[in-house]
PyMOL Python script that loads the backbone (N, CA, C, O; Angstrom):
from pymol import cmd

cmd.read_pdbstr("""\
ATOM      1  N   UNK A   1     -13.601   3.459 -11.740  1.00  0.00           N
ATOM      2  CA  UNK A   1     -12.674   3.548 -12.849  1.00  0.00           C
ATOM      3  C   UNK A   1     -13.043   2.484 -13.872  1.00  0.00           C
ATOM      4  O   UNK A   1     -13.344   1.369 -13.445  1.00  0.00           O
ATOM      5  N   UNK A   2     -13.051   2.741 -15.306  1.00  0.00           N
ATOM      6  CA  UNK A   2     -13.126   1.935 -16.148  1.00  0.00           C
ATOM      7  C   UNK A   2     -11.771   0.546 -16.400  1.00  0.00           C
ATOM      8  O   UNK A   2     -10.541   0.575 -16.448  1.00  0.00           O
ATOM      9  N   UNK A   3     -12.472  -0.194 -16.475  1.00  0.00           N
ATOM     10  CA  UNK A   3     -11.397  -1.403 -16.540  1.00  0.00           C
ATOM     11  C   UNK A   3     -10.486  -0.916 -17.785  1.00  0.00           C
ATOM     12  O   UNK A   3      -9.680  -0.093 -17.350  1.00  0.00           O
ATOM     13  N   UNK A   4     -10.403  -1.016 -18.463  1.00  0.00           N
ATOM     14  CA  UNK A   4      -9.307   0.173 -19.850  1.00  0.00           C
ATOM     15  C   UNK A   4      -8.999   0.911 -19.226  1.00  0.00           C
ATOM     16  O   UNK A   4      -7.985   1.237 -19.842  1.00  0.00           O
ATOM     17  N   UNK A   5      -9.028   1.592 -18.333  1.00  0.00           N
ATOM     18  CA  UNK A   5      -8.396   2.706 -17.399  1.00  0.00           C
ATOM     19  C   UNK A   5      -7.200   2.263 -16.773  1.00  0.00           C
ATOM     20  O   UNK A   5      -6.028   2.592 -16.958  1.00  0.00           O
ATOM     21  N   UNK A   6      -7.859   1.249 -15.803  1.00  0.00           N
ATOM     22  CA  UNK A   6      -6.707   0.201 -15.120  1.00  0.00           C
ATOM     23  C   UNK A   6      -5.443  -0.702 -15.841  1.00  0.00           C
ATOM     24  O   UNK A   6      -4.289  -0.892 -15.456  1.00  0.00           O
ATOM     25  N   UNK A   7      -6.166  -1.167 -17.044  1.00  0.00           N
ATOM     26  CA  UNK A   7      -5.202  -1.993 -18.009  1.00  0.00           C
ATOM     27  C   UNK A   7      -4.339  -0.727 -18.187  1.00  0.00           C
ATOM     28  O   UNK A   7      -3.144  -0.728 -17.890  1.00  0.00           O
ATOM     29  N   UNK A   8      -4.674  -0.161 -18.446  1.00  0.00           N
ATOM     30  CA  UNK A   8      -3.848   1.166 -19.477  1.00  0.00           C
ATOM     31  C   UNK A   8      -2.898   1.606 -18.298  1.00  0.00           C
ATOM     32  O   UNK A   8      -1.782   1.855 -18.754  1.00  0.00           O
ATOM     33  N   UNK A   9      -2.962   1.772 -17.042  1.00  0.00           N
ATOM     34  CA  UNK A   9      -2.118   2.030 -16.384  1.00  0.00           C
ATOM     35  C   UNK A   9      -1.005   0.767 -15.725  1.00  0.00           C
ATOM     36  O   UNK A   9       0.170   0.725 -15.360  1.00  0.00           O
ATOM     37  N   UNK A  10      -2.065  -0.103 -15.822  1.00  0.00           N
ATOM     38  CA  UNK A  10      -1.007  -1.521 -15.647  1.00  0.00           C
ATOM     39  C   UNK A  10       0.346  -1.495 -16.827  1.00  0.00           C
ATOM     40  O   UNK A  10       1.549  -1.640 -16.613  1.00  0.00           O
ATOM     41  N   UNK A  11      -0.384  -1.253 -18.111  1.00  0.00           N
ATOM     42  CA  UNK A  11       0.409  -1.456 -19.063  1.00  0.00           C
ATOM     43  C   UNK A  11       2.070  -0.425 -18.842  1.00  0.00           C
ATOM     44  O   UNK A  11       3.214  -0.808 -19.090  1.00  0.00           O
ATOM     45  N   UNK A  12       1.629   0.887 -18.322  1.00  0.00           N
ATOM     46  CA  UNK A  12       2.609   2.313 -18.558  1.00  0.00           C
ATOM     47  C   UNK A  12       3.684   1.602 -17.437  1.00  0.00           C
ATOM     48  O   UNK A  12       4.893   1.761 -17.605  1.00  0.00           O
ATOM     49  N   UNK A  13       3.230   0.901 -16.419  1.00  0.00           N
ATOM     50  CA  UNK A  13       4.393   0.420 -15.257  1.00  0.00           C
ATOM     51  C   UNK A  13       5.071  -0.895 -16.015  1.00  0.00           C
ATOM     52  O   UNK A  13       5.875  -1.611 -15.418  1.00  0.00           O
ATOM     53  N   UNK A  14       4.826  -1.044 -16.848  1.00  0.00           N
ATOM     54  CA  UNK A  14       5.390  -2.513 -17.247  1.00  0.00           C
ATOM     55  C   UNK A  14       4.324  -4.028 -16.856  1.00  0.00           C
ATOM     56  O   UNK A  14       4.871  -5.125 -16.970  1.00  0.00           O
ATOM     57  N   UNK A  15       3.198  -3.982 -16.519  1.00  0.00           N
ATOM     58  CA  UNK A  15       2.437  -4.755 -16.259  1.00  0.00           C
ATOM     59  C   UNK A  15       2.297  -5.630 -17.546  1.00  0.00           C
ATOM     60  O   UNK A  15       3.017  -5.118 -18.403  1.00  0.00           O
ATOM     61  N   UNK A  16       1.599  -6.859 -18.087  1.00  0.00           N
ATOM     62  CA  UNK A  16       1.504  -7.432 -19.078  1.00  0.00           C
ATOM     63  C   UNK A  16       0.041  -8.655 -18.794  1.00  0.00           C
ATOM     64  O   UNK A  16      -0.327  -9.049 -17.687  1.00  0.00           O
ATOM     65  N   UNK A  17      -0.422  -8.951 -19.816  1.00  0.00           N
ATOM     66  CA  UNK A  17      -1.552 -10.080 -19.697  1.00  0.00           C
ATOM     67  C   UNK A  17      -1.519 -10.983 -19.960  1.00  0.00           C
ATOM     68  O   UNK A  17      -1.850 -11.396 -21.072  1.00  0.00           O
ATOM     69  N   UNK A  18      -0.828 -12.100 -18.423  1.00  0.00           N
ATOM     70  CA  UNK A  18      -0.407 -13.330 -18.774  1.00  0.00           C
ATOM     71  C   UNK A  18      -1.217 -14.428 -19.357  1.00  0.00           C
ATOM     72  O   UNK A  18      -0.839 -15.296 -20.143  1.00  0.00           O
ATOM     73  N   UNK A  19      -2.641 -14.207 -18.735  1.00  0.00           N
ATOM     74  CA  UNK A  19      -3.560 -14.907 -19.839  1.00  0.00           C
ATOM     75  C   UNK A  19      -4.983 -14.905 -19.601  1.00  0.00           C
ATOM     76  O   UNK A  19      -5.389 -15.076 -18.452  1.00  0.00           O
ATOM     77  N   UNK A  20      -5.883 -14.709 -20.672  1.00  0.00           N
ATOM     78  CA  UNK A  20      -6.927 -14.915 -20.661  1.00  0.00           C
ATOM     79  C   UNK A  20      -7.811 -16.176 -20.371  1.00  0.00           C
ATOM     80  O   UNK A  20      -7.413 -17.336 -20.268  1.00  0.00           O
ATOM     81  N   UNK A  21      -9.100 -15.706 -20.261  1.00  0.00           N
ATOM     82  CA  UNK A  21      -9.835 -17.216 -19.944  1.00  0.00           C
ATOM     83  C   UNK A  21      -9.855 -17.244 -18.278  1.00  0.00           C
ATOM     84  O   UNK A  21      -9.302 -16.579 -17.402  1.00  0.00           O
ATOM     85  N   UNK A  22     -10.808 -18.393 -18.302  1.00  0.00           N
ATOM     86  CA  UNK A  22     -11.196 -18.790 -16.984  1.00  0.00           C
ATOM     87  C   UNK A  22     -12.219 -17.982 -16.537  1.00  0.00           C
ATOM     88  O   UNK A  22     -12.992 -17.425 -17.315  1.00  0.00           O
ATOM     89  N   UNK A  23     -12.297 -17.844 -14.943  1.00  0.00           N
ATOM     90  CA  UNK A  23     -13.093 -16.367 -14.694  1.00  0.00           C
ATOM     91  C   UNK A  23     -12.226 -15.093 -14.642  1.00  0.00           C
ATOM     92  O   UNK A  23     -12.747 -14.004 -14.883  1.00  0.00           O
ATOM     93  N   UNK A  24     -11.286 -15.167 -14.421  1.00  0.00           N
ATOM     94  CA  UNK A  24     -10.488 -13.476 -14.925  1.00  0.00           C
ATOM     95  C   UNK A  24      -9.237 -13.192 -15.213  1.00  0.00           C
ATOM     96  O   UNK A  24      -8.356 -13.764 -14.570  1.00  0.00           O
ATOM     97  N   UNK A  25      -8.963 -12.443 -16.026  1.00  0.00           N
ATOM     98  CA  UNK A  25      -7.542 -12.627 -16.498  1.00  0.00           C
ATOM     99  C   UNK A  25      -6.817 -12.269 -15.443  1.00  0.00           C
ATOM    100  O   UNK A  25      -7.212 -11.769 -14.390  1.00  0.00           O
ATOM    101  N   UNK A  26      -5.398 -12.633 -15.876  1.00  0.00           N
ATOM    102  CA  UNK A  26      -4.250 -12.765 -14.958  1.00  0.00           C
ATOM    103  C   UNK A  26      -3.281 -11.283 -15.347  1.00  0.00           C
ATOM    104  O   UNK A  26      -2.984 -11.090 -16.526  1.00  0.00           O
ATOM    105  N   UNK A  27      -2.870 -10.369 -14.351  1.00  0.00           N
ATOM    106  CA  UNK A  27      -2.019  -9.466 -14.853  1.00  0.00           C
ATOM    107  C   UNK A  27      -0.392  -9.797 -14.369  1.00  0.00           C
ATOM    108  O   UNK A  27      -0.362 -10.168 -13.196  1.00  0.00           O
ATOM    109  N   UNK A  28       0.914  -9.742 -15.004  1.00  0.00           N
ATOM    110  CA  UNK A  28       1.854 -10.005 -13.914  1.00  0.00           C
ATOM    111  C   UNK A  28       2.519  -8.504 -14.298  1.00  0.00           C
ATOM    112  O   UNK A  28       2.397  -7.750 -15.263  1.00  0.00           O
ATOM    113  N   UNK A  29       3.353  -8.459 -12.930  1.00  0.00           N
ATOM    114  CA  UNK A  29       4.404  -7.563 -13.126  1.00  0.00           C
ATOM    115  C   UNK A  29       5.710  -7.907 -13.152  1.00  0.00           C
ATOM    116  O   UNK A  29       6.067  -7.841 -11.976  1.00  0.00           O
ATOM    117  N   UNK A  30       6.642  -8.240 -13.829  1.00  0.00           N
ATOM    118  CA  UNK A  30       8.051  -8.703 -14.206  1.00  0.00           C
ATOM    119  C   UNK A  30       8.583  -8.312 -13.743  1.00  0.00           C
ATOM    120  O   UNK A  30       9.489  -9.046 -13.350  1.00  0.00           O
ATOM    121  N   UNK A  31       8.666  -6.789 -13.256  1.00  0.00           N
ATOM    122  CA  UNK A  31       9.740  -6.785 -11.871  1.00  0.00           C
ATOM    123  C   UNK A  31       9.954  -7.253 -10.652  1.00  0.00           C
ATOM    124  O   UNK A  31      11.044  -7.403 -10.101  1.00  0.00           O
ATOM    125  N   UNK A  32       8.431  -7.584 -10.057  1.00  0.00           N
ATOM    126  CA  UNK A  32       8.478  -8.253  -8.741  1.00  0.00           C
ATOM    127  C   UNK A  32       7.575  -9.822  -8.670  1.00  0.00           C
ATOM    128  O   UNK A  32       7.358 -10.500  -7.666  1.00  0.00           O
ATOM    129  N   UNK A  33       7.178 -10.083 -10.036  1.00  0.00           N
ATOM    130  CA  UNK A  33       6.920 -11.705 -10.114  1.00  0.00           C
ATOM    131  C   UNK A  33       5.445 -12.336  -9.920  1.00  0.00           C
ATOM    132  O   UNK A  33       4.972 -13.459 -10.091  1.00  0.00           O
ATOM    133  N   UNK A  34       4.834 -10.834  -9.392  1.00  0.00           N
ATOM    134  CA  UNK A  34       3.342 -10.846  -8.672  1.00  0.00           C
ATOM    135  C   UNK A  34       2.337 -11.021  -9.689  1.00  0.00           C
ATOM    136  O   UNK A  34       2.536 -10.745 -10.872  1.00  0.00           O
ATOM    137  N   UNK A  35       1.455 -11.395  -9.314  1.00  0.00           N
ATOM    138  CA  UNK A  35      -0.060 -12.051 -10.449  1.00  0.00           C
ATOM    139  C   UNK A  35      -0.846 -11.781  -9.358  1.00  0.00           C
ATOM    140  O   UNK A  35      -0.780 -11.831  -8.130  1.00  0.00           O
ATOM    141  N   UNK A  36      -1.894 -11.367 -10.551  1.00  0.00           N
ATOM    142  CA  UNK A  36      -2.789 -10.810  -9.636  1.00  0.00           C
ATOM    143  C   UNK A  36      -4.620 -10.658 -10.926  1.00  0.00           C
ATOM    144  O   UNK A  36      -4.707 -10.503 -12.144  1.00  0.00           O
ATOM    145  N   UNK A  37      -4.996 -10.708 -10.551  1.00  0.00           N
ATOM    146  CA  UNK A  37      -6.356 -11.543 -10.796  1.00  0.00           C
ATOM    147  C   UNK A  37      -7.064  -9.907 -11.083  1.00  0.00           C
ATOM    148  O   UNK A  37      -6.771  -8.988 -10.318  1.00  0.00           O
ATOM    149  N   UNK A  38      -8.048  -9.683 -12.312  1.00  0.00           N
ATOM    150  CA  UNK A  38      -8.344  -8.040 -12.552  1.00  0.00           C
ATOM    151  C   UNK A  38      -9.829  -9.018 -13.168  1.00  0.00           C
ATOM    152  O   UNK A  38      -9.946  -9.782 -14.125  1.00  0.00           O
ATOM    153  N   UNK A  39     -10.706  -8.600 -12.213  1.00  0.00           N
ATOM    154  CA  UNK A  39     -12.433  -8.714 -12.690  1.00  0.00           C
ATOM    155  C   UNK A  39     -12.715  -8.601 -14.040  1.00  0.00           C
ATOM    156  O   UNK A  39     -11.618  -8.479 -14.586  1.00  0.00           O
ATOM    157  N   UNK A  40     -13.652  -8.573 -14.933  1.00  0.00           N
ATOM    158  CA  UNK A  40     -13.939  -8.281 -16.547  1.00  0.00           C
ATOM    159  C   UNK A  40     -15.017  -7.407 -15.957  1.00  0.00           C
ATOM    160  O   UNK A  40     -15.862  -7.531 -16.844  1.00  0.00           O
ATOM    161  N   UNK A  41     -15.720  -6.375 -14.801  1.00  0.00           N
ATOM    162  CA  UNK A  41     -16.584  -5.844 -14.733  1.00  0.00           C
ATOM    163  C   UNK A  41     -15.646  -4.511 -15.902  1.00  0.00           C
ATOM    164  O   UNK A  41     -14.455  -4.304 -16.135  1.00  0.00           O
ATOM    165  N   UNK A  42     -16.971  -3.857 -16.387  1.00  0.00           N
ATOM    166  CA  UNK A  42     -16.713  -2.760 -16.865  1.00  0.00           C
ATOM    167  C   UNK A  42     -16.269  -1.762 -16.104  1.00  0.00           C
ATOM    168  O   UNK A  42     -15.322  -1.133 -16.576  1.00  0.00           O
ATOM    169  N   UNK A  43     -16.815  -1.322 -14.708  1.00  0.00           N
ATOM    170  CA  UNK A  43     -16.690  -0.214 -13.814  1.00  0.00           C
ATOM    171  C   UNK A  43     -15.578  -1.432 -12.571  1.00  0.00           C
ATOM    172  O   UNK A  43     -15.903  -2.588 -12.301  1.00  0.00           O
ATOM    173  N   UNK A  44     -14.620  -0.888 -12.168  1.00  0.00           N
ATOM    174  CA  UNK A  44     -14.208  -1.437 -11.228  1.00  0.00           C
ATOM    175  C   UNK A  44     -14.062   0.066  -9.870  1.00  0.00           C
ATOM    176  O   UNK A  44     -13.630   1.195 -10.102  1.00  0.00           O
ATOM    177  N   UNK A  45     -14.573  -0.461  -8.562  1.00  0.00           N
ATOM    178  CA  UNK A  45     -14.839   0.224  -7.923  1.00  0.00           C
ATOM    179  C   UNK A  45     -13.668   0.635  -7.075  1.00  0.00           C
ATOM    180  O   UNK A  45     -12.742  -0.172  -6.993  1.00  0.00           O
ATOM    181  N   UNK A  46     -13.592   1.619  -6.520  1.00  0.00           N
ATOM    182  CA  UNK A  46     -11.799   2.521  -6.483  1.00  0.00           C
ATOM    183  C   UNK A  46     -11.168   1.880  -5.009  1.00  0.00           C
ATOM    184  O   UNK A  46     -10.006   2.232  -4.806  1.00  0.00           O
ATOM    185  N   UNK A  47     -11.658   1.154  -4.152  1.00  0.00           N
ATOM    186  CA  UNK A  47     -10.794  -0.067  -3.373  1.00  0.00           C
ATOM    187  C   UNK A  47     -10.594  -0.979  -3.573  1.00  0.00           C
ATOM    188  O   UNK A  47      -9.733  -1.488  -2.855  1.00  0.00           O
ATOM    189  N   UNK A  48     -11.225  -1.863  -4.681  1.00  0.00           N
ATOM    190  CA  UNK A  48     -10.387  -2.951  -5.737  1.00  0.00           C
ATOM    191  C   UNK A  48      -9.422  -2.130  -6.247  1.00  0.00           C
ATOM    192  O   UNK A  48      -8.273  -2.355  -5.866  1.00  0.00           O
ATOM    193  N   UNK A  49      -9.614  -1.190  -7.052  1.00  0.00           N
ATOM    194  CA  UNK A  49      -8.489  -0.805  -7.774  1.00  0.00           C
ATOM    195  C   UNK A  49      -7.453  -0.425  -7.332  1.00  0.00           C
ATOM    196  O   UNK A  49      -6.507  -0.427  -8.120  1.00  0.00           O
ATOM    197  N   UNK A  50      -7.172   0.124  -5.697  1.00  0.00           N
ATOM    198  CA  UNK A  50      -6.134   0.525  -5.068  1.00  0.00           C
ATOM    199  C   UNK A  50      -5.387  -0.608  -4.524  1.00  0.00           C
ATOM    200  O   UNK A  50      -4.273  -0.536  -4.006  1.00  0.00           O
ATOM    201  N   UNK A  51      -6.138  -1.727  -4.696  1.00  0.00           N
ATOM    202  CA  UNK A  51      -5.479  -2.919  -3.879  1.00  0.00           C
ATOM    203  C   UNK A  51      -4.739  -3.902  -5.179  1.00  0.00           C
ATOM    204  O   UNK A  51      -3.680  -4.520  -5.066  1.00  0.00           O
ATOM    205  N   UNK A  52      -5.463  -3.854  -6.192  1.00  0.00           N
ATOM    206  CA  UNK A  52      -4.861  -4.292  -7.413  1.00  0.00           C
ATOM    207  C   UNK A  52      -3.299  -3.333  -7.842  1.00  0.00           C
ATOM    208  O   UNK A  52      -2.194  -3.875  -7.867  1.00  0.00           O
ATOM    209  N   UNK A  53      -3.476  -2.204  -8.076  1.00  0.00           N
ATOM    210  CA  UNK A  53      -2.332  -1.295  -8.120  1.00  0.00           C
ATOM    211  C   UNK A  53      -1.575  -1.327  -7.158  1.00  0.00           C
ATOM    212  O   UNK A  53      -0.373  -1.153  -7.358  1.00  0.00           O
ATOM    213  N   UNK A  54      -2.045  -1.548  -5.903  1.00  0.00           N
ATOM    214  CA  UNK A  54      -0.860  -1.987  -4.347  1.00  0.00           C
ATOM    215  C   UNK A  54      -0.105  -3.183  -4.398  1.00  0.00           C
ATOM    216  O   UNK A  54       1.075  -3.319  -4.077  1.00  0.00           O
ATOM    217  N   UNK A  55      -0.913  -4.067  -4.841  1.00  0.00           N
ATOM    218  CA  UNK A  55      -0.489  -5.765  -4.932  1.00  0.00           C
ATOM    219  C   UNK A  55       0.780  -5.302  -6.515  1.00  0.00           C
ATOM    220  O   UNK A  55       2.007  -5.306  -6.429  1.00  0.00           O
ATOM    221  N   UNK A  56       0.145  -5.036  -7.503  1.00  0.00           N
ATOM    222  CA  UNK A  56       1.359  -5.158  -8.387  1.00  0.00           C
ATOM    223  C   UNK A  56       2.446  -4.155  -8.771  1.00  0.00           C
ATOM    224  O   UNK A  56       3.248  -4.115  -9.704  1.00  0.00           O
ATOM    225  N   UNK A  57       2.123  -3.133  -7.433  1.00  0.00           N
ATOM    226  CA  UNK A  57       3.192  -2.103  -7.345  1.00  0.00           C
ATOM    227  C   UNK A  57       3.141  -0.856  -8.652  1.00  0.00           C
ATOM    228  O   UNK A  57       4.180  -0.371  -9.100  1.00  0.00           O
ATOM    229  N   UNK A  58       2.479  -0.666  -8.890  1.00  0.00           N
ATOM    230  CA  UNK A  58       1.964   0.330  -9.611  1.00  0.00           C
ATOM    231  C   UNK A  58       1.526   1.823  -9.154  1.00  0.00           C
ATOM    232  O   UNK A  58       1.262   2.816  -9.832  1.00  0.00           O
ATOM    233  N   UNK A  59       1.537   1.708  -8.387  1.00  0.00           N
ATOM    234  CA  UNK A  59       0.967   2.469  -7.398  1.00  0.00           C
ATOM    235  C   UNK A  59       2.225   4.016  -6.655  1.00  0.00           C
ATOM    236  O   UNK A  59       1.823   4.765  -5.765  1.00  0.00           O
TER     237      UNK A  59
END
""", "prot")
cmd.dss("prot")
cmd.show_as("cartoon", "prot")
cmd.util.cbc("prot")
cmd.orient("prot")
């Protein structure tokens, strides 16, 4: 999946980008408080991505 793929669905659940910089940005979800760390690869491979969407309840 393309990383814009993932943001874009982070975004539709209420996800947000607490901040850039470092080695990878930070995503949180405001309903349940969770941060969670999203690679800058272009292609992210589809068991990162199920575990990223599991961790911030998106899913």
């Amino acid at each position: 999946m393309k990383r814009r793929d993932l943001e874009r669905k982070l975004r539709i659940v209420g996800c947000y980008l607490k901040r850039e910089g470092g080695s990878q940005p930070l995503w949180v979800n405001p309903k349940n408080g969770v941060v969670e760390a999203i690679p800058r690869h272009k292609e992210i491979k589809e068991p990162l991505e199920k575990k990223i969407l599991n961790n911030l309840g998106a899913e």
